[in-house]
ZAMARGU-4260 file (C-alpha; in steps of 0.2 Angstrom, whole numbers, plus 5000, padded with zeros to 4 digits):
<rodrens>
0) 4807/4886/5125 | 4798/4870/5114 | 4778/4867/5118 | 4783/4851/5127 | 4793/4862/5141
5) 4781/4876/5140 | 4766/4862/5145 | 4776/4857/5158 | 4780/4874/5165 | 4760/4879/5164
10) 4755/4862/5174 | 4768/4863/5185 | 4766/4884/5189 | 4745/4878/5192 | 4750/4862/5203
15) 4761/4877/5212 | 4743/4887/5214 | 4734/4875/5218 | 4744/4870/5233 | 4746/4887/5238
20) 4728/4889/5238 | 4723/4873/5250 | 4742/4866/5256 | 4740/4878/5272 | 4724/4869/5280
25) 4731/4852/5277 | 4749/4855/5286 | 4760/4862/5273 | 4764/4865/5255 | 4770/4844/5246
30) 4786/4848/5233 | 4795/4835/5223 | 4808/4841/5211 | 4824/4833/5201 | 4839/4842/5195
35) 4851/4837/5184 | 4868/4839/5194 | 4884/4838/5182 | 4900/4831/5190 | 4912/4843/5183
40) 4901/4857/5190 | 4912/4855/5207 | 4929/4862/5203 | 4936/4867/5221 | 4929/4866/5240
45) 4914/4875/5243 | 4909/4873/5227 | 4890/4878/5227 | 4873/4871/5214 | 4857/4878/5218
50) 4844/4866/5222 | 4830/4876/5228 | 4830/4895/5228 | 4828/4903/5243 | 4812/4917/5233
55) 4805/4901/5228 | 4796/4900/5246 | 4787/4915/5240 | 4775/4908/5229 | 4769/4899/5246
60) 4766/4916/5256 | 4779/4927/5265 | 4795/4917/5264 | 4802/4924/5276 | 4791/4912/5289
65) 4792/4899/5279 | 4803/4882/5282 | 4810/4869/5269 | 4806/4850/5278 | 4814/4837/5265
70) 4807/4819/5269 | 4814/4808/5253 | 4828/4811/5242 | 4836/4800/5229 | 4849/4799/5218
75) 4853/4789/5202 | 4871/4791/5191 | 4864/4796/5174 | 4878/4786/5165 | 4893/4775/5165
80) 4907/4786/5171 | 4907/4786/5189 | 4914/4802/5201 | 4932/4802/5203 | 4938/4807/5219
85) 4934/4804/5237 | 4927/4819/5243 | 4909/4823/5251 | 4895/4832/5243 | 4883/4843/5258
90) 4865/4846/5255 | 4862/4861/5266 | 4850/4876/5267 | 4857/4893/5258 | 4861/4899/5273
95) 4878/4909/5279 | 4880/4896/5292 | 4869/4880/5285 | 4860/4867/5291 | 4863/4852/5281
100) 4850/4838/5278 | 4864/4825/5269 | 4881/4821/5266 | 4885/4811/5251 | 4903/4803/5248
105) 4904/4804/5231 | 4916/4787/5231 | 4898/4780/5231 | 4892/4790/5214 | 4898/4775/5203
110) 4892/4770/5186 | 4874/4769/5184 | 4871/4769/5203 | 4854/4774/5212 | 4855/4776/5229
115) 4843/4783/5242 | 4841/4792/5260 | 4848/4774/5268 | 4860/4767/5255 | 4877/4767/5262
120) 4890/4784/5260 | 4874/4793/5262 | 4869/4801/5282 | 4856/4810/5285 | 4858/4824/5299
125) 4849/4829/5312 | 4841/4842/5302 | 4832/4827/5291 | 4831/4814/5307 | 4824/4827/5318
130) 4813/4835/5303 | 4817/4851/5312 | 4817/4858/5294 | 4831/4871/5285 | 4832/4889/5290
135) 4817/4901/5289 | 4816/4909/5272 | 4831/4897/5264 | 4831/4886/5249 | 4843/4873/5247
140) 4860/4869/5236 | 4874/4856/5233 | 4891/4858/5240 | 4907/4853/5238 | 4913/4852/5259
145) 4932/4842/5255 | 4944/4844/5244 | 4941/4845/5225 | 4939/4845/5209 | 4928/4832/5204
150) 4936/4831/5186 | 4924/4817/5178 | 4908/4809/5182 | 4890/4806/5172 | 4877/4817/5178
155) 4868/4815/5196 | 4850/4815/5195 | 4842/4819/5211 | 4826/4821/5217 | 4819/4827/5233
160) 4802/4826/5241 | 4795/4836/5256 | 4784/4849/5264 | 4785/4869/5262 | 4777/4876/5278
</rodrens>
């Protein structure tokens, strides 16, 4: 790992503290993270990317009690090749029956595109709307819900902002 990455892991793992530490008395634990989400990753239905690992609640107390509540998210194609296909992309909880938070129709996903939680071919589930939250103890992935392969596409930048509590 270069220094650069190593200072970034250092600030993020005290930020990660420091949260832990006070983010119970003021209603829950604030995250913001982006992955780097490659097109060609998808190569059939139910195709899964980890977004959020479900141990990663742990650092926050017993993960077990603990709920993911996303609040933002936003995407941005990282490139000019847009995703082939029609299909829909699914971001759930990691659980054997999930709770989804968003659906994405990748026919969206053009070149250089940055869309958000209200840009069109994106809809937000009761989950999100409701902020009831993902399952107890889950993290959260990308999924692949229709018929693939997405076979080209620049990378998908996404980001995602909410509470841990």
């Amino acid at each position: 790992m270069d220094d650069k990455n190593k200072q970034l892991d250092q600030q993020y793992n005290m930020k990660a503290e420091v949260a832990r530490i006070i983010g119970g008395q003021f209603g829950g634990y604030q995250f913001t993270f982006t992955k780097r989400v490659p097109a060609t990753h998808f190569t059939a239905v139910d195709t899964v990317f980890e977004l959020l690992a479900d141990d990663v609640l742990n650092q926050y107390g017993n993960g077990a009690n603990l709920k993911v509540y996303p609040q933002d998210l936003r995407m941005a194609v990282d490139g000019g090749t847009a995703w082939t296909g029609s299909q829909t992309l699914s971001i759930e909880d990691t659980s054997d029956t999930p709770v989804q938070i968003a659906s994405i129709s990748t026919s969206q996903l053009t070149a250089n595109v940055a869309l958000q939680k209200t840009s069109s071919g994106v809809t937000l589930s009761d989950a999100y709307n409701k902020n009831s939250g993902l399952g107890y103890g889950k993290g959260m992935r990308m999924r692949l819900t229709s018929a693939g392969p997405i076979v080209a596409g620049s990378d998908l930048l996404l980001t995602i902002s909410g509470v841990i509590r």
